[in-house]
C-alpha positions as CSV (number, residue, x, y, z in Angstrom):
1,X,200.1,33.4,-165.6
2,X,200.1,29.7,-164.5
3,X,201.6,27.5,-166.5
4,X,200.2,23.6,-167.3
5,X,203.3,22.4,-165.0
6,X,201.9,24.1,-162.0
7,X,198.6,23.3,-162.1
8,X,199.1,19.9,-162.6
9,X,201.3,19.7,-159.5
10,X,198.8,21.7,-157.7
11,X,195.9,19.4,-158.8
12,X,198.7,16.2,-157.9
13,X,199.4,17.7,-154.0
14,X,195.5,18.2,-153.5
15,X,194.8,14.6,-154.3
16,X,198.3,13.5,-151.9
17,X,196.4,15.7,-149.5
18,X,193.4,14.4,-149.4
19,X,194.5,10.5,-149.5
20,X,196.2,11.6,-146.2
21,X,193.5,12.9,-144.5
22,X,191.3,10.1,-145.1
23,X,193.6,7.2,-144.3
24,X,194.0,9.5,-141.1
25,X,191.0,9.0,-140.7
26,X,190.9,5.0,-140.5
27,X,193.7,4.9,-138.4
28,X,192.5,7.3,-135.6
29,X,189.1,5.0,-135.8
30,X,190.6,1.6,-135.8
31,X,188.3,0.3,-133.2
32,X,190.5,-0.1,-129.4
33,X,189.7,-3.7,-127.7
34,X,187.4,-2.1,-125.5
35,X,185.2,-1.7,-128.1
36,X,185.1,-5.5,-128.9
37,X,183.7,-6.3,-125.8
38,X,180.8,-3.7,-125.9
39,X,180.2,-4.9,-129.3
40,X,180.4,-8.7,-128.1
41,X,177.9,-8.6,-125.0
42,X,175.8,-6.3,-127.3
43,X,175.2,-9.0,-130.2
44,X,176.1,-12.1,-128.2
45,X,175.3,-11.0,-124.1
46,X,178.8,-12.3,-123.2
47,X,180.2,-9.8,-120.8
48,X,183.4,-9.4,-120.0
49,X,183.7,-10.9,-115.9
50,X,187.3,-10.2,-115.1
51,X,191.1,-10.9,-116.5
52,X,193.5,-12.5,-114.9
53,X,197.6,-11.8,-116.1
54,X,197.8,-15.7,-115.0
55,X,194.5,-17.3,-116.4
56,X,193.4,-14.8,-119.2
57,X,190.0,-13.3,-119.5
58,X,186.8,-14.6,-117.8
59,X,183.7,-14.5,-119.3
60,X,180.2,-15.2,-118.6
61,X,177.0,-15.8,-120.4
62,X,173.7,-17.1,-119.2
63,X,175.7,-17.3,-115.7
64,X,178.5,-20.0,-117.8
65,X,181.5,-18.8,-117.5
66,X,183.7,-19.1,-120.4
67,X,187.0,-18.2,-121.4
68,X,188.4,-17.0,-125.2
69,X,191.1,-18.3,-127.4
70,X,191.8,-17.1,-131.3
71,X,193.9,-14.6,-133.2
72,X,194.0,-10.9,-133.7
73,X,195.5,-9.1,-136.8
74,X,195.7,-5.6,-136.0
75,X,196.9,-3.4,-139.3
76,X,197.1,0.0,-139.4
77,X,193.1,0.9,-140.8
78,X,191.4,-2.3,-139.1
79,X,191.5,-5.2,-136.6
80,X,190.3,-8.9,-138.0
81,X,189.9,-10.8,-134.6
82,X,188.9,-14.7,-134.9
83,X,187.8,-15.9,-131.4
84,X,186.2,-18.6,-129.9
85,X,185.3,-19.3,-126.8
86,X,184.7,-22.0,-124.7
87,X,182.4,-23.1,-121.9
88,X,184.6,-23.5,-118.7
89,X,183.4,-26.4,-117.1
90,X,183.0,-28.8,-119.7
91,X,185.9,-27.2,-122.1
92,X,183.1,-27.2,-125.2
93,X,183.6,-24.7,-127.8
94,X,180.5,-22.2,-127.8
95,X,181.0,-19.7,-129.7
96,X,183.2,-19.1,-132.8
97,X,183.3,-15.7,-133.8
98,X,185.3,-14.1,-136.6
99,X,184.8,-10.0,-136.8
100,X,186.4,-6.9,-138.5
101,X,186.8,-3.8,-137.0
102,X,186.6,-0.3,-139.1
103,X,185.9,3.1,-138.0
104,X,185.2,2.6,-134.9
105,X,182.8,-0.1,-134.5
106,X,182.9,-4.7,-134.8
107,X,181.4,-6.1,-137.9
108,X,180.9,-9.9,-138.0
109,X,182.3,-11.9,-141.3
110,X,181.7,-15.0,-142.2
């Protein structure tokens, strides 16, 4: 015979469970910085030319080249990334770009 004690701690470890496997979940597909850049020359055609430890990353769009400057917040379940980037030659902002990555994949916030 199960008592009401033992079912509700049962029914309580189920739940803990289950809470565990889905924040799991989010942090196993917090999108890498990889996927960014797929995601960026996908939705904007900037690709990715080459980084440099000294001068950062390159980019290049429309044969510009451009290079980024912004902030990432990387938490445990998602990434919020706030970029912009600038046209090399002429140092004029281009682009400003604010995303949040979840479960794998870049979503764009206003």
């Amino acid at each position: 015979m199960v008592n009401g004690s033992n079912r509700k701690h049962s029914t309580l470890k189920r739940w803990l469970l289950t809470l565990s496997m889905i924040m799991l979940v989010f942090v196993l597909l917090n999108p890498a910085e990889g996927r960014y850049y797929g995601w960026l020359e996908r939705e904007y055609g900037i690709t990715l030319e080459e980084y440099d430890y000294m001068d950062g990353r390159t980019f290049v769009k429309d044969g510009k080249q451009m290079y980024e400057t912004g902030h990432i917040r990387n938490a445990l379940f998602f990434t919020i990334k706030d970029m912009e980037y600038y046209d090399m030659d002429y140092n004029e902002l281009v682009y400003e770009i604010s995303t949040v990555g979840i479960l794998g994949t870049f979503f764009e916030r206003n």
